[in-house]
C-alpha positions as MATLAB code, in Angstrom:
seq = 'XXXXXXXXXXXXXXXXXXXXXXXXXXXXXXXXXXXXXXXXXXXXXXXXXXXXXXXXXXXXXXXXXXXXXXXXXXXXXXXXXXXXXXXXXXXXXXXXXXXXXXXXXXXXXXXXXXXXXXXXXXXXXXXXXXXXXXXXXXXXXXXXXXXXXXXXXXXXXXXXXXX';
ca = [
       0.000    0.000    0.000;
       2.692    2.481    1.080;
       4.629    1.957   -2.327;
       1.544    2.307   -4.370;
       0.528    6.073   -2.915;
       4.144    6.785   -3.137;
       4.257    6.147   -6.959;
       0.736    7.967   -7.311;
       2.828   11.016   -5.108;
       5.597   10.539   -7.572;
       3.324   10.522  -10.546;
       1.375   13.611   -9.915;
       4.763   15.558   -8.904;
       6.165   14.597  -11.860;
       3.191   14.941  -14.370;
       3.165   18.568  -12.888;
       6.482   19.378  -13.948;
       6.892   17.749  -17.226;
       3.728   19.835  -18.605;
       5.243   22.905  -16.934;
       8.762   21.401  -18.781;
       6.749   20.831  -22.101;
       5.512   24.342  -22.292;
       9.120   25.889  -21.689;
      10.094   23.257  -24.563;
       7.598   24.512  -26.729;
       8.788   28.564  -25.681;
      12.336   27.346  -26.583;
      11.626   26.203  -29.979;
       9.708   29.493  -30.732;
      12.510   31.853  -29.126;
      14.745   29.939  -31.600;
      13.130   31.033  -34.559;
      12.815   34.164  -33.488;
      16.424   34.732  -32.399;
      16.876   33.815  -36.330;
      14.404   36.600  -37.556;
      15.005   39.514  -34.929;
      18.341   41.538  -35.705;
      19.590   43.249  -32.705;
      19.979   46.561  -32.823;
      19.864   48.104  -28.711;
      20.155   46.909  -25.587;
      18.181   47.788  -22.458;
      18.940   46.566  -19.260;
      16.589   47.147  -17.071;
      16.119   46.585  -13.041;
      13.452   44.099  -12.007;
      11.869   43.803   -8.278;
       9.408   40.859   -7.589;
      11.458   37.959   -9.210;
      11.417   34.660   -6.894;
      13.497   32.453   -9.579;
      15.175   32.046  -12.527;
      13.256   29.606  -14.060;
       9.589   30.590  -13.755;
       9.805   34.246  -13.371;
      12.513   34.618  -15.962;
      10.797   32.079  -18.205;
       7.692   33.965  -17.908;
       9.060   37.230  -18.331;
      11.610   35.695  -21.345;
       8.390   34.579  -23.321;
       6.257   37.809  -22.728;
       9.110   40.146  -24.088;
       9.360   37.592  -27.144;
       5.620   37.373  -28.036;
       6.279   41.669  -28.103;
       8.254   40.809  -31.159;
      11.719   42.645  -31.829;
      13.368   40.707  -28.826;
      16.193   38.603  -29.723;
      17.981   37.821  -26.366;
      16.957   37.914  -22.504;
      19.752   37.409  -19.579;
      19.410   37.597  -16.237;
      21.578   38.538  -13.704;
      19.719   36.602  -10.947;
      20.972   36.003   -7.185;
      18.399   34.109   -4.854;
      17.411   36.494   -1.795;
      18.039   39.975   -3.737;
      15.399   42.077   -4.053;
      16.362   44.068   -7.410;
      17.767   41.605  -10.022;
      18.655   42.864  -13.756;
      17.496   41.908  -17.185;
      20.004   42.507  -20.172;
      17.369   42.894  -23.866;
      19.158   42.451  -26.976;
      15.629   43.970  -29.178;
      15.143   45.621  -32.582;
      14.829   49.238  -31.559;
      12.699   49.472  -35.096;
      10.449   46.712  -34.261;
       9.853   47.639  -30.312;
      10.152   50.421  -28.065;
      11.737   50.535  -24.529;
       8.361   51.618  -23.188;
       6.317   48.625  -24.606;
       9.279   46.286  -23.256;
       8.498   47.839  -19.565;
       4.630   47.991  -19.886;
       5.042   43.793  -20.955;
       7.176   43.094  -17.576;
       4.958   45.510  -15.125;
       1.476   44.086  -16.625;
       2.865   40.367  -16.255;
       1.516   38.317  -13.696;
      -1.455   40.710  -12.067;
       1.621   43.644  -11.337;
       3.897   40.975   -9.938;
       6.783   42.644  -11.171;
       7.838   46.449  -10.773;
      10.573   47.975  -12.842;
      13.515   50.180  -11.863;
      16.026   51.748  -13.357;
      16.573   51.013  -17.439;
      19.530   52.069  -19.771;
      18.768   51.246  -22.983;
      22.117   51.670  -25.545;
      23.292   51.084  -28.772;
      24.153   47.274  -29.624;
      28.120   47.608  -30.785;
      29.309   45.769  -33.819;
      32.671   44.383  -34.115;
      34.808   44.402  -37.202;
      36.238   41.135  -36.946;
      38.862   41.591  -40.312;
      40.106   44.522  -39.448;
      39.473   46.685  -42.165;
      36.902   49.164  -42.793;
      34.309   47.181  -45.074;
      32.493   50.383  -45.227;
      33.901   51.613  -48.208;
      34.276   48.368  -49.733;
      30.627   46.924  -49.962;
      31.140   44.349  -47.993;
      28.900   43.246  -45.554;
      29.502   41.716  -42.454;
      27.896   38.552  -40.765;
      26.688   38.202  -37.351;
      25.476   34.322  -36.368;
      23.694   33.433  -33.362;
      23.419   30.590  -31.502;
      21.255   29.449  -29.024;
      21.959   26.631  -26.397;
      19.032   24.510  -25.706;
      19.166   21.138  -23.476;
      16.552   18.618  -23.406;
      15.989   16.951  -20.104;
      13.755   13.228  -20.550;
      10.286   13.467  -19.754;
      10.125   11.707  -16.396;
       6.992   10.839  -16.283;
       7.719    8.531  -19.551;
      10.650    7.049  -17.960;
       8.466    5.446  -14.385;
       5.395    4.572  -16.928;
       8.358    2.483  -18.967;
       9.531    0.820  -15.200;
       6.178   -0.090  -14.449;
       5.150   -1.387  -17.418;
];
C-alpha cells in the first residue's frame, strides 16, 4: 500500500512538472526562430523587483518580451534572496520600443513585477577583419546561436519501469 501512494505522489509531482517542462520546450523552440528573424539593434537593461526564480519568473518574463516581437535575447543577472535583479534585452529598436518592453514586464503576472532603473544603448558591432568594409561593400555577418538542453520526460521514464 505504502509503495503504491508513493508512486501515485511521484506521478502527480512529476506529471506537474513535465507539462510545466513541455511548455518551456515549446517557448524554446519558438525563441529559436525568433532569435533567427530579430536583428539586434539596442540593448536595455533594465532593473526588475518581484522575481522569486530564474526559471519561472525569468521564463515567464523571457516569453512575454518575445511574443512583443523585436526581442532577440533575454539574460538575467539573478541572485536568490536579492530584491532588485537585472534583465540585459538584446531587441530591434525598429520593431519595439523601450516603453512597450516595460509595460510587458509591469502588466505580467497581475503587477507581480515592478521595474527600476533602465539604460537602454546602442548594440556595438565588431569588425572582426580589421578593415573598414564600409567603403568596400562588404557586408559583415553576425550568427547566433542558441543553447538549448533537453531533459527526458520523467513521467515517460516510471510509466516504462512499471510497465
Amino acid at each position: 500500500m505504502k509503495h503504491l501512494l508513493f508512486i501515485a505522489a511521484l506521478t502527480v509531482l512529476v506529471s506537474a512538472c513535465s507539462s510545466e517542462k513541455k511548455d518551456n520546450d515549446e517557448a524554446n523552440v519558438d525563441a529559436s526562430t525568433e532569435v533567427a528573424a530579430v536583428i539586434p539593434n539596442r540593448v536595455l537593461t533594465m532593473e526588475i523587483d518581484g522575481m522569486v526564480c530564474e526559471m519561472g519568473c525569468g521564463g515567464s518574463i523571457r516569453k512575454e518580451l518575445k511574443n512583443e516581437g523585436g526581442v532577440a535575447r533575454v539574460e538575467f543577472d539573478f541572485e536568490d534572496e536579492r530584491a532588485t535583479n537585472i534583465a540585459k534585452i538584446s531587441f530591434d529598436k525598429n520593431a519595439v520600443t523601450v516603453d512597450e518592453l516595460i509595460n510587458a514586464v509591469t502588466k505580467l503576472n497581475n503587477g507581480q513585477f515592478t521595474v527600476g532603473e533602465t539604460n537602454s544603448e546602442n548594440l556595438e558591432t565588431t569588425n572582426t577583419s580589421g578593415g573598414d568594409n564600409s567603403s568596400s561593400g562588404e557586408e559583415s555577418s553576425t550568427s547566433v546561436s542558441v543553447e538549448h538542453t533537453k531533459l527526458p520526460n520523467l513521467l515517460d521514464l516510471l510509466s516504462g519501469l512499471l510497465n
